[in-house]
Backbone as JSON, one array per atom type, in Angstrom:
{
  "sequence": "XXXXXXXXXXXXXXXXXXXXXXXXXXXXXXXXXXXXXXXXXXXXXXXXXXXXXXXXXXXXXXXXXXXXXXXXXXXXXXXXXXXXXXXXXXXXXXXXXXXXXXXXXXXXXXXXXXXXXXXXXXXXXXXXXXXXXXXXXXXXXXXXXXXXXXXXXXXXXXXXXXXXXXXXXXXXXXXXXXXXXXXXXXXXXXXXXXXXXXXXXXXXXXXXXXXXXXXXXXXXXXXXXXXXXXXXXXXXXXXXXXXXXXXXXXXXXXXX",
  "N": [[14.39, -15.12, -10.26], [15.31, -16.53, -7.48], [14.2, -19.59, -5.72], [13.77, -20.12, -2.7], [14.53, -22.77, -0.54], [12.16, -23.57, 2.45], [13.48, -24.66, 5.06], [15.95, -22.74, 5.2], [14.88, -20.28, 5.47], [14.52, -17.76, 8.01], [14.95, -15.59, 10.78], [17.46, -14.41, 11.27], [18.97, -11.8, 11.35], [17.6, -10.49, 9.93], [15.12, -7.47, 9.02], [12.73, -6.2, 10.77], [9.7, -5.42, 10.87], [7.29, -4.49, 13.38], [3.91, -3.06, 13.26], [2.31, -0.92, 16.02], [4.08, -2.22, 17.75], [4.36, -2.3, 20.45], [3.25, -3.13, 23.11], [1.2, -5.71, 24.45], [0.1, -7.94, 22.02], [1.4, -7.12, 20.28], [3.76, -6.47, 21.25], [4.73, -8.33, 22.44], [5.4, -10.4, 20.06], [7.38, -8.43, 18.67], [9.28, -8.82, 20.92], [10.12, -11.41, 20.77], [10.59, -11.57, 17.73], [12.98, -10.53, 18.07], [14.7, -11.91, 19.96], [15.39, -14.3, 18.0], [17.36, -13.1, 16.17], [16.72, -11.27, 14.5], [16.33, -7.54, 13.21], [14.33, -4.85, 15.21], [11.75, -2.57, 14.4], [10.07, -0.92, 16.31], [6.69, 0.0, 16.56], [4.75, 2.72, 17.18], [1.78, 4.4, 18.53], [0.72, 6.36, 19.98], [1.73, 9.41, 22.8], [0.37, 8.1, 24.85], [1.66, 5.43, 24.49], [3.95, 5.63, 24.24], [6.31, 4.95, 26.41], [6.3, 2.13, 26.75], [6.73, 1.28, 24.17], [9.14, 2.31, 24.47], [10.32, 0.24, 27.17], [10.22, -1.77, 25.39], [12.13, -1.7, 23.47], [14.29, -1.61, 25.14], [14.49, -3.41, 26.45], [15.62, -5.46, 24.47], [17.64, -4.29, 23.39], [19.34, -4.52, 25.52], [19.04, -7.34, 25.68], [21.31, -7.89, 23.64], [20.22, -6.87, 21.45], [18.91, -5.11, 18.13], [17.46, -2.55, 17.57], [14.96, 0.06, 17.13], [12.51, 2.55, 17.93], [9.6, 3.93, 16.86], [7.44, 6.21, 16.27], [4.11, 6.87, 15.05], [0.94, 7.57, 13.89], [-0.75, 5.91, 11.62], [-3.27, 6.0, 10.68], [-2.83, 7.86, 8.83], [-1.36, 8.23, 5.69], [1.01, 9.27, 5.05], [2.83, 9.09, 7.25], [2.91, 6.03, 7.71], [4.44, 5.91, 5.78], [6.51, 7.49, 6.14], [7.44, 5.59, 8.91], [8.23, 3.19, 7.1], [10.56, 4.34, 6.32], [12.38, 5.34, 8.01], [13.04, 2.43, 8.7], [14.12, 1.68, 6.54], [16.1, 3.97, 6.57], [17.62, 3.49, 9.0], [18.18, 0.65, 9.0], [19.21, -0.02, 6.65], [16.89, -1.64, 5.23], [13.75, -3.71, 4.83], [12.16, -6.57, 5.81], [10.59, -8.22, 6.56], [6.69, -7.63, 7.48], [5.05, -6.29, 9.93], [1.34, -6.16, 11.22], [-0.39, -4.71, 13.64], [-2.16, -3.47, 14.77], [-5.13, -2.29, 15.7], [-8.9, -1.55, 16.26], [-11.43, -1.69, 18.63], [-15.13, -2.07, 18.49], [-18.34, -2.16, 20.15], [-21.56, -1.65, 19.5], [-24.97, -1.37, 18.95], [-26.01, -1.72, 15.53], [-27.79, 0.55, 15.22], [-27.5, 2.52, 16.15], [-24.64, 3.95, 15.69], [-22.36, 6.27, 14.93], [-21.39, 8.32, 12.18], [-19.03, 8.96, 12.2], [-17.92, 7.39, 14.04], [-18.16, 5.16, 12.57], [-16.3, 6.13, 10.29], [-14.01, 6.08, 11.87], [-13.64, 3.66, 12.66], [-12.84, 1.96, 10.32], [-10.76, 3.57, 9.09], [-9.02, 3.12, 11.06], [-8.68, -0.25, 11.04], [-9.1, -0.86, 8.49], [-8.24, 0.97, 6.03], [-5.86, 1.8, 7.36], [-4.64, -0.74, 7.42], [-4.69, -1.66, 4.65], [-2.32, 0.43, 3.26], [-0.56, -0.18, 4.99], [-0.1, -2.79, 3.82], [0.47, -1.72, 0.93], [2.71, -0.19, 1.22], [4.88, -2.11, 2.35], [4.71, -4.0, 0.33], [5.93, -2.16, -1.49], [8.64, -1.92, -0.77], [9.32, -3.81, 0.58], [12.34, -6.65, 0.8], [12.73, -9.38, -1.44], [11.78, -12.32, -0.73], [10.36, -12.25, 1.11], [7.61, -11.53, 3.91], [4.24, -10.47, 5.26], [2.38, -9.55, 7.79], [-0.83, -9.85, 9.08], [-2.92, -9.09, 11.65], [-5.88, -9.83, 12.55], [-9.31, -10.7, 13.24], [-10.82, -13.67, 14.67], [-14.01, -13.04, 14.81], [-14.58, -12.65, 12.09], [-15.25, -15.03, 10.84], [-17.64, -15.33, 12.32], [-21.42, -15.51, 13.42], [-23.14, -12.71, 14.18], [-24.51, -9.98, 16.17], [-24.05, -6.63, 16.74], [-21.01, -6.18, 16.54], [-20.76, -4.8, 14.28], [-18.97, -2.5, 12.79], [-16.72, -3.19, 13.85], [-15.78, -5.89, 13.17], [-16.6, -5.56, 10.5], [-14.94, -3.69, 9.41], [-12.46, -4.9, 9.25], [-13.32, -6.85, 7.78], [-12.51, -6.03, 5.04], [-9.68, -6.71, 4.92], [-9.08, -9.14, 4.07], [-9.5, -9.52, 1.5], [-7.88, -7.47, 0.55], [-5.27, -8.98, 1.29], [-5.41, -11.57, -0.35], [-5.07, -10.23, -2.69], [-2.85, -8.92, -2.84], [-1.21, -11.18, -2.37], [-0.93, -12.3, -4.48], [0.03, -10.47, -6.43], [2.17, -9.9, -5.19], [3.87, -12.14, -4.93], [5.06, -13.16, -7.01], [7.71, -12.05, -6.2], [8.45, -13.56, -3.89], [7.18, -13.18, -2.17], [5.15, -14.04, 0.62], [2.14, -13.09, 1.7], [0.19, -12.93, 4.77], [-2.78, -13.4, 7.02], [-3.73, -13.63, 10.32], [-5.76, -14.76, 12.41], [-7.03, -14.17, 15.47], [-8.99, -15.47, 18.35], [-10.98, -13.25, 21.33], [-8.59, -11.87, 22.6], [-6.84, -11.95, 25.75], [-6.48, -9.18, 26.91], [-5.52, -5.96, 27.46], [-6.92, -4.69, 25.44], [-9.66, -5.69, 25.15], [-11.16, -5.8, 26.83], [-12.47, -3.6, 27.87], [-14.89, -2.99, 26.01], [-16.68, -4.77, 26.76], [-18.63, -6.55, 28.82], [-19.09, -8.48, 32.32], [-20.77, -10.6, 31.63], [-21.02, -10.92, 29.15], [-17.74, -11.89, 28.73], [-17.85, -13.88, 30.35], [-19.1, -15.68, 28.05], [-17.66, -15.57, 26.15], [-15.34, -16.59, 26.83], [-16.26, -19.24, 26.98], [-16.54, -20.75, 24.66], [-14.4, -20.89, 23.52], [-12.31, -24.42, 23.54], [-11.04, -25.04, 25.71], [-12.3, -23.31, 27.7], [-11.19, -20.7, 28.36], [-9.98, -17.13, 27.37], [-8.32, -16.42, 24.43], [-4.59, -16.45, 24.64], [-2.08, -14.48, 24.3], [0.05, -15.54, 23.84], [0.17, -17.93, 22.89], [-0.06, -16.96, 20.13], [1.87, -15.75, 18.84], [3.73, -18.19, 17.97], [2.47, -18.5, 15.75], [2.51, -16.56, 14.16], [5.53, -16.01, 14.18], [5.8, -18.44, 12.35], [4.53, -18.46, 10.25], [6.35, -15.98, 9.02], [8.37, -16.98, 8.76], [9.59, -20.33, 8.48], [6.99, -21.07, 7.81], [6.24, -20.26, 4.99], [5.3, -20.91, 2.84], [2.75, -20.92, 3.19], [0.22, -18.52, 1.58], [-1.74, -16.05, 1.37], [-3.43, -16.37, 3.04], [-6.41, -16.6, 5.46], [-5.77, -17.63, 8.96], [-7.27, -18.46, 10.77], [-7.06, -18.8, 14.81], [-7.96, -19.67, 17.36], [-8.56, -21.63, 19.2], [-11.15, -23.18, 18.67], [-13.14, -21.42, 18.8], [-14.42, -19.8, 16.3], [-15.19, -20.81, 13.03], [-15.35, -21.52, 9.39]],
  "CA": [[14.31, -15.08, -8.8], [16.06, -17.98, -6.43], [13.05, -19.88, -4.63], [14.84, -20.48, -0.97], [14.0, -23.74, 0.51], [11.54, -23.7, 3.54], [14.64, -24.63, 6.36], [16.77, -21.4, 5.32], [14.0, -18.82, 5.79], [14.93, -17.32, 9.35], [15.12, -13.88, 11.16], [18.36, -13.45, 11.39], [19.49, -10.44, 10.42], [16.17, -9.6, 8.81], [14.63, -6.34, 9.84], [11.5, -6.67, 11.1], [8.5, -4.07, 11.53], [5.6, -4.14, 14.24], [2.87, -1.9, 13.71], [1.63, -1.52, 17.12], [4.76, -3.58, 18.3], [5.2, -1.99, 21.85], [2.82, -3.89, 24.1], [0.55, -6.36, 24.48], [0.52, -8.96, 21.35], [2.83, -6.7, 19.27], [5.24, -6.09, 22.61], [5.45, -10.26, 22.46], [6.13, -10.11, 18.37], [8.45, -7.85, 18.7], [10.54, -9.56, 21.42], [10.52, -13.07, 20.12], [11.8, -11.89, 16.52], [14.4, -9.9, 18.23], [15.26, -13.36, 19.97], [15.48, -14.82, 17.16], [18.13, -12.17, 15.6], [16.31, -9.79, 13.9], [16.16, -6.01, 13.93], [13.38, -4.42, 14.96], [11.43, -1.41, 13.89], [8.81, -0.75, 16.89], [5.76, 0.98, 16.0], [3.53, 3.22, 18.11], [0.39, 5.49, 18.38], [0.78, 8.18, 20.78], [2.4, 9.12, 23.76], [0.31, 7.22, 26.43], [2.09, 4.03, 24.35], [6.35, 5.84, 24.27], [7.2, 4.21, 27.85], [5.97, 0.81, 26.75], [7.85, 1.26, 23.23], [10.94, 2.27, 24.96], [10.79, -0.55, 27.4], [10.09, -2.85, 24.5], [13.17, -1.26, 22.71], [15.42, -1.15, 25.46], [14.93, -5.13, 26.54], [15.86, -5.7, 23.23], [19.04, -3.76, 23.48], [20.07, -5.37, 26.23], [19.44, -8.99, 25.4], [21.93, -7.41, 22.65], [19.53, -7.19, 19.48], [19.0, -3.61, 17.5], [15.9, -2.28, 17.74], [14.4, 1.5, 17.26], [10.74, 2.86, 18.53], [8.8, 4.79, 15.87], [5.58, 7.13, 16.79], [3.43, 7.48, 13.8], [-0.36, 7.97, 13.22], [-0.78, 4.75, 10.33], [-4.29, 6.41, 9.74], [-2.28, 8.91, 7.66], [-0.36, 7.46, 4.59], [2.46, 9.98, 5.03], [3.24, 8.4, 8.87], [3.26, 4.82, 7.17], [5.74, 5.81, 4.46], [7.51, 7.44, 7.64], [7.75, 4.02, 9.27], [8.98, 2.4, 6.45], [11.64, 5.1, 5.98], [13.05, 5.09, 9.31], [13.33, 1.26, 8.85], [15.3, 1.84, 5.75], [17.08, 4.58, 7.04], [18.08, 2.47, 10.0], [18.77, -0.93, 9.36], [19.41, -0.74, 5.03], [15.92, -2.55, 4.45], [12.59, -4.31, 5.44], [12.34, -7.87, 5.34], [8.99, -8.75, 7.67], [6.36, -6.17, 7.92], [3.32, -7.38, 10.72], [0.37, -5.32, 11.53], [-0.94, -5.46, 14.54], [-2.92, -2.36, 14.61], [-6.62, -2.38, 15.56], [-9.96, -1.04, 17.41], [-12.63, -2.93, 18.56], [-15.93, -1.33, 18.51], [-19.06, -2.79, 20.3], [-22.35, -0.98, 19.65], [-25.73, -1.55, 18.1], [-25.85, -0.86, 14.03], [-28.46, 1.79, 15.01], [-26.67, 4.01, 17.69], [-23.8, 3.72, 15.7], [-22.14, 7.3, 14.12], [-20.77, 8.12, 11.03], [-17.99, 9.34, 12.91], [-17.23, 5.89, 14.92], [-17.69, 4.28, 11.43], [-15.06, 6.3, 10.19], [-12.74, 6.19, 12.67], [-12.92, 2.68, 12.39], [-12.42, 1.98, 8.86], [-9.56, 4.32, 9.09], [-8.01, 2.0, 11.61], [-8.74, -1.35, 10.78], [-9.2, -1.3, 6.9], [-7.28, 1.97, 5.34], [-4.33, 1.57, 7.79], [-3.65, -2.13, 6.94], [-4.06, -1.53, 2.68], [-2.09, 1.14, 2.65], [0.77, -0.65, 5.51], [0.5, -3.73, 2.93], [1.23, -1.26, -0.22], [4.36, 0.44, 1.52], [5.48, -3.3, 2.48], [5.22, -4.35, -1.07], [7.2, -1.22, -2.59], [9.73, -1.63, 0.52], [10.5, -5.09, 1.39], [12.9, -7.41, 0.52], [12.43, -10.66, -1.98], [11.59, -13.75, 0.03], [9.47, -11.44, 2.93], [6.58, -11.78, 4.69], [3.31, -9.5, 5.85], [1.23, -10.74, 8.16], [-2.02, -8.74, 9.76], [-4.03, -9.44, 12.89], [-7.87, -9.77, 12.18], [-10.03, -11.21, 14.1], [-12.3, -14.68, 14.47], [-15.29, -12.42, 14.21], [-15.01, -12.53, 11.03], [-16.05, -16.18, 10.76], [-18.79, -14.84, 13.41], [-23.02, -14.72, 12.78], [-23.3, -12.23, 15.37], [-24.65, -8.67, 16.1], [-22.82, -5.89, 17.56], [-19.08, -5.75, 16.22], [-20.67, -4.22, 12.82], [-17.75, -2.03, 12.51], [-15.09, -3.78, 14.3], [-15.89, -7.17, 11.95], [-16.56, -5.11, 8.98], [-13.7, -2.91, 9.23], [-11.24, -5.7, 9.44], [-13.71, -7.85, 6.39], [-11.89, -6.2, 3.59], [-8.59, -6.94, 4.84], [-9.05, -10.5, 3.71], [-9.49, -9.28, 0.33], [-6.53, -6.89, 0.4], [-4.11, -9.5, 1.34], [-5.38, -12.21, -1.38], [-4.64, -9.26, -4.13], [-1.17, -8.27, -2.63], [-0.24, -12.45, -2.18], [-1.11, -12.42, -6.16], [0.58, -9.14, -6.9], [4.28, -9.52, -4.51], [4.13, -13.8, -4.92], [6.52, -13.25, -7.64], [9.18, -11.89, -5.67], [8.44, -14.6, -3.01], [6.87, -12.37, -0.74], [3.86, -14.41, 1.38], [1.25, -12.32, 2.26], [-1.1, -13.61, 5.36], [-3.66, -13.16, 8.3], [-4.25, -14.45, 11.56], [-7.7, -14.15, 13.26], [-7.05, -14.78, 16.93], [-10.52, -15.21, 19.06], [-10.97, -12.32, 22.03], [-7.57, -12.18, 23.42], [-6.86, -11.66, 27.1], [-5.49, -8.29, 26.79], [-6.82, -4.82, 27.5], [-7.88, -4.14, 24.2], [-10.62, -6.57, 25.01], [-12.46, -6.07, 28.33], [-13.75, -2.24, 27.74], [-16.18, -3.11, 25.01], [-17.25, -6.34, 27.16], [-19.33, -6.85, 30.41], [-18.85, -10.23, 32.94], [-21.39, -11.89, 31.37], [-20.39, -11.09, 27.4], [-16.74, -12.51, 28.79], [-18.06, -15.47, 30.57], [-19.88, -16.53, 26.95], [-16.91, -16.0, 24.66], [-14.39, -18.01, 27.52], [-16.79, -20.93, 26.88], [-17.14, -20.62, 23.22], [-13.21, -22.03, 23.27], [-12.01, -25.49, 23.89], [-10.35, -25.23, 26.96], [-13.12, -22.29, 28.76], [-10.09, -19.68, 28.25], [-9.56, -16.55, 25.91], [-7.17, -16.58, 23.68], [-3.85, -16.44, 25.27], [-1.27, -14.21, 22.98], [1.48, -16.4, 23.84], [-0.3, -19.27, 21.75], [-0.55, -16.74, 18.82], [3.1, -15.55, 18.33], [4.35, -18.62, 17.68], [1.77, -18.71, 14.5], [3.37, -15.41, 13.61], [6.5, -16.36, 13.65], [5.87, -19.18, 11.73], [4.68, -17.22, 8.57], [7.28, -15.5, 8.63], [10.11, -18.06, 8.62], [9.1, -21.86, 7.96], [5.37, -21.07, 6.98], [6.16, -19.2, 4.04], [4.89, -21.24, 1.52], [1.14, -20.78, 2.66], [0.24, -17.59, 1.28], [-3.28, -15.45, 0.73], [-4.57, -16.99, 3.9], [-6.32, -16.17, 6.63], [-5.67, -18.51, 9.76], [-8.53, -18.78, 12.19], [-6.34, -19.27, 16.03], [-9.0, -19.05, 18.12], [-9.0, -22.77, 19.89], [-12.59, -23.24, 18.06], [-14.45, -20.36, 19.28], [-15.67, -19.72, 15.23], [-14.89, -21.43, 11.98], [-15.94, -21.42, 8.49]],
  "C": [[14.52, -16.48, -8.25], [14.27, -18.39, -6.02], [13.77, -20.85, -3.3], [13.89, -21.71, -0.68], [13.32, -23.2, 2.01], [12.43, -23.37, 4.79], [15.65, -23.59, 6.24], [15.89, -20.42, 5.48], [14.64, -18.71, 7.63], [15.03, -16.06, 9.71], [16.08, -13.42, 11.58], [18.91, -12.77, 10.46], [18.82, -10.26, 9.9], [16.27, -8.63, 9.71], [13.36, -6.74, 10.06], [10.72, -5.75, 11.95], [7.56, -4.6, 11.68], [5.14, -3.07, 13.83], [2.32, -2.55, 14.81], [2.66, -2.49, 18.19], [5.48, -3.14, 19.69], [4.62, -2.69, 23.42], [1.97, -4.86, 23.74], [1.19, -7.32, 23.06], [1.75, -8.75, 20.6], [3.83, -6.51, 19.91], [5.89, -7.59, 22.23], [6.19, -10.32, 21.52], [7.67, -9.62, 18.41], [9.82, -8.64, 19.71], [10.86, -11.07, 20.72], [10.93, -12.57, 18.88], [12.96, -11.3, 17.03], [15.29, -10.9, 19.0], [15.4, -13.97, 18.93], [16.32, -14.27, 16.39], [17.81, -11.59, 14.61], [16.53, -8.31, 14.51], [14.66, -5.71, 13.63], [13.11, -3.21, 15.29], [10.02, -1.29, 15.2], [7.88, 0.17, 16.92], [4.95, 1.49, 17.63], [2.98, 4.25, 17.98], [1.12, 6.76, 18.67], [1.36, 7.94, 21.41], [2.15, 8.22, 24.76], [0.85, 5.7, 25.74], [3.75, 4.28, 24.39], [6.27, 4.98, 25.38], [6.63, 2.94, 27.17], [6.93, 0.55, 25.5], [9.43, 1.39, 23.83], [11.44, 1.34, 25.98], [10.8, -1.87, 26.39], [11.62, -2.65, 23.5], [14.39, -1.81, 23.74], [15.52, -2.94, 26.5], [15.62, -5.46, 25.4], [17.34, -5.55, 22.97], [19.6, -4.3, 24.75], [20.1, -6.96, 26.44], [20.59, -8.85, 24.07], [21.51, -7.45, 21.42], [19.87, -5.34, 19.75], [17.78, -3.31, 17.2], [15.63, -0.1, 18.01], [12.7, 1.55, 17.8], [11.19, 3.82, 17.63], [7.45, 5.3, 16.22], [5.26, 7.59, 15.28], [1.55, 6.95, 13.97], [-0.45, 6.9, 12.01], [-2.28, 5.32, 9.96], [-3.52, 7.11, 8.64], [-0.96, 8.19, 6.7], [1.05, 7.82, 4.99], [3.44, 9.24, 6.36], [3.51, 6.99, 8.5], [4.57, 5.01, 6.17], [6.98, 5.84, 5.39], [8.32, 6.52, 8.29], [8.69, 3.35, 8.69], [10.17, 3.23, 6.04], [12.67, 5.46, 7.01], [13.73, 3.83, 9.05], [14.35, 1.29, 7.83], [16.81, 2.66, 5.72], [18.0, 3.65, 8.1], [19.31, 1.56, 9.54], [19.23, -1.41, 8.1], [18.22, -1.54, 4.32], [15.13, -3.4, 5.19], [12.81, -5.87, 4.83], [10.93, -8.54, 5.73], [8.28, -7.97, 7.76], [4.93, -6.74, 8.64], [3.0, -6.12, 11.62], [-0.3, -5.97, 12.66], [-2.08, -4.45, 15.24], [-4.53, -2.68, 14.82], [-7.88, -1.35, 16.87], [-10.72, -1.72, 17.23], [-13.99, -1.45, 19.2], [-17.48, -2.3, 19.04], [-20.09, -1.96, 20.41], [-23.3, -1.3, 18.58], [-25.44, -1.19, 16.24], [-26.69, 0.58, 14.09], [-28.44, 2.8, 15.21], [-25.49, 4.01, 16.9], [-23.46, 5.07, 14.59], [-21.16, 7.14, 12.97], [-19.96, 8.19, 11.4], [-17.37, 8.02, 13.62], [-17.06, 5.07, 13.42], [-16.22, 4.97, 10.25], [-13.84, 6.37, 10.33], [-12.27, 4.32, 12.41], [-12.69, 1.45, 10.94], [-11.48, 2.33, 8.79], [-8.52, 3.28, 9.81], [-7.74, 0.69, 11.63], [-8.32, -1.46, 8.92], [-7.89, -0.22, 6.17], [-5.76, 1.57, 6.27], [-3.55, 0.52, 6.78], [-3.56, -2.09, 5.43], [-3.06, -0.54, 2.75], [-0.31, 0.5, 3.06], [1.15, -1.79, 4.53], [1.41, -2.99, 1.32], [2.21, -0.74, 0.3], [5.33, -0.92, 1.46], [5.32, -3.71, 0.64], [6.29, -3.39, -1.8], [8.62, -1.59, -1.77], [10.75, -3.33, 0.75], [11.44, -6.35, 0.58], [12.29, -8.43, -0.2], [12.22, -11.76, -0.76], [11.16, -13.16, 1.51], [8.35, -11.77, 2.93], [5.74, -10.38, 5.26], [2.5, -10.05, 6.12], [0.6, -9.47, 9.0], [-2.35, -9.59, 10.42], [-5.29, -9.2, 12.17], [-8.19, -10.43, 13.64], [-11.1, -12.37, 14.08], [-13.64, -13.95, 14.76], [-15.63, -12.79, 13.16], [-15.65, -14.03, 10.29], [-17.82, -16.28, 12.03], [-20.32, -15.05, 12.84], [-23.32, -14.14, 14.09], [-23.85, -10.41, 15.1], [-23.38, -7.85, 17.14], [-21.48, -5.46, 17.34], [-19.86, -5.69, 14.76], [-19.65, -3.42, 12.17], [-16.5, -2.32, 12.45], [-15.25, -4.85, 13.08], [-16.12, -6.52, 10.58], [-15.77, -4.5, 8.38], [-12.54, -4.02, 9.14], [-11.84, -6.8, 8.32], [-12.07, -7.65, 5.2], [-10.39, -6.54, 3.33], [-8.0, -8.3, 4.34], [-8.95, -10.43, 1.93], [-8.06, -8.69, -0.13], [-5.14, -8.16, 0.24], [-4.26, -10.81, 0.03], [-4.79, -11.42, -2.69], [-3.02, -9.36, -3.84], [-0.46, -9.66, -2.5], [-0.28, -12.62, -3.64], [0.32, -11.84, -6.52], [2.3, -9.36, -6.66], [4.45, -10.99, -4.81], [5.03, -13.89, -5.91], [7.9, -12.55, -7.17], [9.13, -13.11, -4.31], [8.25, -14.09, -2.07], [5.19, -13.11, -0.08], [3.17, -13.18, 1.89], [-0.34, -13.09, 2.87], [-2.11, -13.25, 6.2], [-3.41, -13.93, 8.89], [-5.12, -13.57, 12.19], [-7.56, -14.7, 14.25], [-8.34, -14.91, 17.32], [-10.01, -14.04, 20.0], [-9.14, -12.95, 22.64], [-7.55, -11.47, 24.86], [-6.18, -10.48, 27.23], [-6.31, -6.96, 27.14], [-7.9, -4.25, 26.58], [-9.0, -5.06, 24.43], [-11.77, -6.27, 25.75], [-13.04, -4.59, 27.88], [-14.86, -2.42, 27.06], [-17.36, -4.38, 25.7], [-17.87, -5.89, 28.62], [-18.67, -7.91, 31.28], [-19.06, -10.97, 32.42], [-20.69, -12.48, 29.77], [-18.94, -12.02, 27.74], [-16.61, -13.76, 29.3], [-18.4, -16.57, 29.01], [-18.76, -16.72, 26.6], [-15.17, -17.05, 25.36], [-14.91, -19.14, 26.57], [-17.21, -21.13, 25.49], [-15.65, -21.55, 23.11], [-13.07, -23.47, 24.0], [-11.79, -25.6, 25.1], [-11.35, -23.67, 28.38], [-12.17, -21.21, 28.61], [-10.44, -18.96, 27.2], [-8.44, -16.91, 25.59], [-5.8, -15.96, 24.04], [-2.26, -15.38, 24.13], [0.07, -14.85, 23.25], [1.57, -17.68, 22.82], [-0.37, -18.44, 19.76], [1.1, -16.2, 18.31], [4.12, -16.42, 17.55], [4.11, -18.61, 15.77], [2.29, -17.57, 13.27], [4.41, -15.55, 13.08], [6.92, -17.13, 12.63], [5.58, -19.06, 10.26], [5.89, -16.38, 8.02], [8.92, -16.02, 8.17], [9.26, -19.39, 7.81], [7.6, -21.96, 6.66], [5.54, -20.59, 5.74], [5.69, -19.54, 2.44], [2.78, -21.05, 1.61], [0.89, -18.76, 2.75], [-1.35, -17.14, 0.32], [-4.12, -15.92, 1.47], [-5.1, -16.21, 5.16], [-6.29, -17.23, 7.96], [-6.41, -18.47, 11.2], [-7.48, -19.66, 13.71], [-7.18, -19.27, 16.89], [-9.53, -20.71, 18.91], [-10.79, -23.39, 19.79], [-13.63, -22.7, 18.39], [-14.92, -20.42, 18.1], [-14.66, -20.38, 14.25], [-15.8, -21.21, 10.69], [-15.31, -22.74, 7.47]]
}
């Protein structure tokens, strides 16, 4: 196996799959690699997310990139294989595969049902092992998989027992799979943004909970997802030699 210098990694003409890549952080993702001349594979839930996939598709196609929207369920294995079989069908082959997939869950450990803890296990933890094992059988030599987490997980906090625990083992997952694919030269990373300014954020939160975790960062701000794409990108192209990490973005809300 070649080992590519650092300054030739690039996205053009890769393919390049969002889970999750029709709005908010994964809408951004998705446009900036398709600036960058990639194709991309845009992932989504359900219907109340199609119109946001199809305007995320159809900018894309008219800044002249190549880009499909995909509706799949990633709790269910079969809907992930899906994904990655579209993408192959498509475009001849995966090259990038970034998860961006998540639920945030805010509720005592004591009130808290088996049922919410399954749901979110299912969507935080099972999704992302199973999206990293398709991306290993699937993608290209000299690729990249990068997951969203969350600075929780450097957290001592109550309350996000599910959300922070459901998204723990993914730190584990991706050290195995940077072992496992590192001989085809495939990086496998994280990034742990802090709260980002996005919708997925405010339902689980009050005023006050959002006044604290502003002032927990450097600058009084959440975390801006315009500051976190670039970090994305950068795994995937240039970065590609750090691999099995997770990268705390979070302007020093938590650390370890």
């Amino acid at each position: 196996m070649s080992t590519p210098n650092s300054t030739l990694r690039s996205l053009q003409g890769k393919v390049v799959i969002v889970a999750a890549g029709a709005k908010n952080l994964g809408g951004l993702i998705s446009r900036r690699c398709a600036a960058d001349g990639a194709k991309l594979v845009v992932h989504y839930h359900g219907d109340a997310a199609r119109a946001a996939a199809d305007a995320t598709v159809a900018e894309i196609l008219a800044g002249g990139g190549e880009a499909i929207a995909v509706q799949g369920d990633l709790t269910r294995v079969a809907e992930i294989e899906k994904l990655f079989d579209a993408a192959v069908s498509r475009f001849g082959g995966v090259d990038v595969a970034i998860n961006t997939v998540g639920k945030v869950l805010k509720k005592p450990f004591v009130d808290t049902s088996e049922a919410e803890y399954d749901e979110m296990f299912a969507i935080n933890a099972k999704c992302a092992y199973f999206f990293m094992r398709e991306a290993g059988r699937r993608l290209n030599d000299h690729g990249s998989i990068i997951t969203i987490l969350t600075s929780l997980l450097a957290a001592f906090t109550g309350l996000y027992s599910t959300y922070a625990g459901s998204k723990a083992p993914v730190e584990h997952f991706t050290r195995a799979a940077a072992k496992e694919f590192g001989v085809r030269g495939i990086s496998v990373n994280n990034v742990a943004p802090g709260p980002m300014d996005t919708p997925f954020f405010y339902p689980a939160e009050t005023p006050e909970t959002v006044a604290y975790h502003k002032s927990q960062s450097m600058n009084g701000q959440l975390t801006d997802i315009r500051d976190i794409v670039p970090i994305v990108h950068f795994l995937a192209t240039e970065g590609w030699w750090i691999n099995g990490q997770t990268l705390f973005a979070n302007g020093g809300y938590t650390t370890r």
